[in-house]
N, C-alpha and C positions, 0 to 999 in steps of 0.2 A: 907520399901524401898522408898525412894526418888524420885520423877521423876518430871521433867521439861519442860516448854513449847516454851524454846531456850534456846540454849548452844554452846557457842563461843568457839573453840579447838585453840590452836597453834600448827604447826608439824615443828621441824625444817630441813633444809637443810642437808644432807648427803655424804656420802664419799662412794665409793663401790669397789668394786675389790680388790683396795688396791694394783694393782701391780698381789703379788702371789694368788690370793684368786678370781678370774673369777667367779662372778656370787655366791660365797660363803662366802664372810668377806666383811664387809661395819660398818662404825661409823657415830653418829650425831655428828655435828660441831653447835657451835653456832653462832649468827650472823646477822644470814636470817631466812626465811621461810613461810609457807603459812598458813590463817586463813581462816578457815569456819563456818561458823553459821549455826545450825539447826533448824527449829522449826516445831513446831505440830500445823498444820493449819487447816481452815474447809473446806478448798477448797485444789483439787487436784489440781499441779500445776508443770507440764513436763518439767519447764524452769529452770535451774540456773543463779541466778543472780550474775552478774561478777561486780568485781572492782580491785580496786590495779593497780599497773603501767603495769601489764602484763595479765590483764584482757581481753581484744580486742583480745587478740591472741590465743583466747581457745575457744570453741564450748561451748554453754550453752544448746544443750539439753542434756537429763540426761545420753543417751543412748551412747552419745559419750564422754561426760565429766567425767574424773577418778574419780573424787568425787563423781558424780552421778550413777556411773557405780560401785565402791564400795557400797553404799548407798544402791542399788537396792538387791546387792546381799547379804549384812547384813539383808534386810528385808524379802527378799525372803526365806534363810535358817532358819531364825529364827520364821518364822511364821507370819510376820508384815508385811505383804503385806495390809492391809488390811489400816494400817496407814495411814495419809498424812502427809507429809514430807515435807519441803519446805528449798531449800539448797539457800546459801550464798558464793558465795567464794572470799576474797581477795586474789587475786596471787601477790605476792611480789617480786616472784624468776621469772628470764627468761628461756624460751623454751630452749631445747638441750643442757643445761649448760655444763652437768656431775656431775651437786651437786643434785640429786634427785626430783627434780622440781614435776613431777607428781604423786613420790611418799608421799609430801609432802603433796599436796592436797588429797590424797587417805585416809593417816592415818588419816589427820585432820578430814575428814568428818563422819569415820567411830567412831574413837572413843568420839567426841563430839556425834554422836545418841548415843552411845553407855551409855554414860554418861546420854541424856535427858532421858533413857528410864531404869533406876534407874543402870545401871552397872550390867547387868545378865552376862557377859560375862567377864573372864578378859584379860587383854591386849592382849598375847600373842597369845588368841584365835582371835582376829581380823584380824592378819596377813592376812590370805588367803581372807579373804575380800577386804585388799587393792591392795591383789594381783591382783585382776581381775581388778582395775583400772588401773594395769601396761601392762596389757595384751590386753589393750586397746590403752595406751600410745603408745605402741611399740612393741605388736605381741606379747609377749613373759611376762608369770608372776613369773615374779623372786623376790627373797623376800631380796634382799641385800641392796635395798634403803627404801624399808617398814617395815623390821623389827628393824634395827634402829633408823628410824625417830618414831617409835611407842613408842620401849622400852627403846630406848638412851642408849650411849656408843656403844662397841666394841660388835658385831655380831657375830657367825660362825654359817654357814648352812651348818650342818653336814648331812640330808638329804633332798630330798624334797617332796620324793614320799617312807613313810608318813614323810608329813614336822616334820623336829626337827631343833630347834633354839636353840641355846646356849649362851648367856649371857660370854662377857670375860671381867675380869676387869682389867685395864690398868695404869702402875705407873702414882702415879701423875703428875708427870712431863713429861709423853709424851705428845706432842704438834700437832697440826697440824696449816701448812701454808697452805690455799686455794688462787690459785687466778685463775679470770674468765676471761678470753677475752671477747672481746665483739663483738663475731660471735656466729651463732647457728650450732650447729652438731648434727642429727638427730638420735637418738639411734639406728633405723632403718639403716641409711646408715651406721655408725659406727658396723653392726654387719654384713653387706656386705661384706666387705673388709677381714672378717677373713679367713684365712687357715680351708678348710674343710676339711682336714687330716693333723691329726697331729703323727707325729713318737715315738714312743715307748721312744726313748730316750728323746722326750720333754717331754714328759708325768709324766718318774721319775724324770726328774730334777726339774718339776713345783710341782711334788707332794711332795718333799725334801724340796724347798723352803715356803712351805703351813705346812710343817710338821713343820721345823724350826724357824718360822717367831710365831706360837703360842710356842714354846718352849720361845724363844726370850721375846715374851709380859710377860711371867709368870717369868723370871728371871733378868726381866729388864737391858736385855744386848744387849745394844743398839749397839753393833760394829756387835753383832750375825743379830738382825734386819736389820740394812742395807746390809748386805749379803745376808739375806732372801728376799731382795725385789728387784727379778726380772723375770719381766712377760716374757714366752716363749709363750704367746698363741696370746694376743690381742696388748697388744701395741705398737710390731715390726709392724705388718702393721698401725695400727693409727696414729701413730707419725705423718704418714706423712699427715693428713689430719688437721695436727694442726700449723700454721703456727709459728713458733719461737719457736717451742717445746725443740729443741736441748740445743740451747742458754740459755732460758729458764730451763733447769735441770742444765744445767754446771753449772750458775749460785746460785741454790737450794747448789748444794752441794760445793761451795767455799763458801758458807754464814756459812756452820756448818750442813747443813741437813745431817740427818742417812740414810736419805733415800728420792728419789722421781719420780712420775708417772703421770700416766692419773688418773685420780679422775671419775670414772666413764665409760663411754663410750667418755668423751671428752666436751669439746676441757678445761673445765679445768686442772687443774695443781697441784697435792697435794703434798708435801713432808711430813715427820714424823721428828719430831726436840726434842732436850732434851733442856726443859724450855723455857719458852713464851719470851725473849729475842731472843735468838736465831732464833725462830718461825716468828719473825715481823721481823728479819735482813733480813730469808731466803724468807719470801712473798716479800718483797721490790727488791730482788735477782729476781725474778721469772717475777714480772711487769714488770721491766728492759726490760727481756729479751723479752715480749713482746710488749711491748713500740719500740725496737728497729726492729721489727717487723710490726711498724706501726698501733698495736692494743691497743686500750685504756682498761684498765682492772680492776676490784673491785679484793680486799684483804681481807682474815678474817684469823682470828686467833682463835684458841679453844683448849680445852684440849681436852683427846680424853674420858674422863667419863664424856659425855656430856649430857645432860636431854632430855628427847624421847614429847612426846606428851602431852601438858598438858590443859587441862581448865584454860580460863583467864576470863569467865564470865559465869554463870546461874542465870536462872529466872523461 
């Protein structure tokens, strides 16, 4: 067994909800995303050190920081308390996007240890690790932006208590448009807002669309998809915490999109497109609409069998 005395992880940017899928379907996109170094030091050392463009706006002790707050709890369950650890994070991606920002730095931290300390563990078992970075992020450890950004590609969290993840593979030419505004929406406030009763009849219609929408991916019937993609739980009230959001879809689907939502908890913007022409007509569609909004906004394009978490250095 292999084992190292730093190891630089990438984790990329992610998609979650997906519309019908709240908190259970989420995909990596490529693009973006966040890098963490770990290493095996002789000194104990409480702090993480921050960099990247969106470093200043994260808390570097360990105890509050996802990265660190993963970290802790991979060495804890695994017996390596005993370790010292010394974390790195470049943040890349901005606070409250809706593209998985802190579960970016979650995966990244855990599966670079995971990798210094010769790979005991495999991927999928790290999940719940990142999840207590999310639990931290935003009160609540959901695995629809960490188990993606770990294993890349198309997600379903078929349960969570005991967690089961399942791996879905996606025609090639399904596409995703993201685009970001450039305001922050707090995952926390974004789950304020929702309906704490929901009606029996939203319930079968969301679980029709969630039934559909994986029918959809597996036949690659993209008319059936955009049928499938629409949220009764979360994004009737978010919409409105997203300035140009309207605009913004009408937009998505006059460019060619199958389909398009909240990306997240907000305030980005994702549609699902057939082939990366399309994909870049209907992101350009999307800035538009928040341009006319008066918000400056970043674009990315991806297919949706995107690469999850990988080592880009060891030593």
């Amino acid at each position: 067994m292999t084992t190292y005395k730093q190891v630089t992880a990438f984790a990329p940017a992610t998609v979650a909800n997906v519309s019908c899928g709240f908190d259970i379907m989420g995909f990596a996109i490529t693009g973006t995303g966040d890098k963490v170094t770990v290493t095996l030091s002789d000194s104990p050392d409480p702090v993480v050190y921050l960099s990247g463009p969106y470093g200043h706006l994260i808390p570097s002790d360990r105890d509050k920081n996802t990265a660190g707050v993963a970290v802790n709890a991979y060495l804890k369950e695994t017996g390596n308390n005993h370790l010292r650890v010394g974390l790195s994070l470049e943040k890349n991606m901005p606070l409250g996007s809706g593209m998985g920002s802190s579960a970016a730095s979650s995966a990244a931290a855990v599966f670079a240890l995971n990798y210094l300390l010769g790979s005991p563990l495999k991927t999928i078992d790290l999940i719940p690790f990142a999840m207590e970075g999310e639990r931290v992020a935003c009160g609540s450890a959901h695995a629809d932006n960490v188990a993606p950004a770990l294993l890349g590609g198309f997600v379903l969290i078929r349960s969570y208590s005991p967690l089961d993840i399942i791996s879905i593979p996606c025609p090639d030419e399904l596409y995703c448009a993201v685009v970001h505004p450039h305001i922050e929406l707090k995952t926390n406030d974004a789950r304020r807002v929702l309906k704490s009763d929901i009606s029996m009849a939203d319930v079968i219609k969301q679980s029709a669309n969630a039934a559909s929408f994986m029918v959809a991916i597996a036949r690659a019937d993209f008319d059936l998809l955009g049928r499938s993609m629409h949220d009764l739980l979360a994004e009737p009230r978010r919409t409105q915490l997203i300035p140009g959001f309207e605009i913004a879809r009408q937009n998505a689907l006059k460019a060619g999109a199958v389909g398009c939502g909240i990306s997240g908890s907000g305030p980005s913007i994702f549609a699902l497109c057939k082939g990366k022409t399309v994909a870049m007509a209907v992101a350009e569609g999307i800035q538009q609409g928040f341009s006319e909004a008066q918000l400056e906004s970043d674009l990315f394009v991806s297919a949706l069998n995107a690469p999850g978490t990988i080592i880009i250095q060891a030593n």
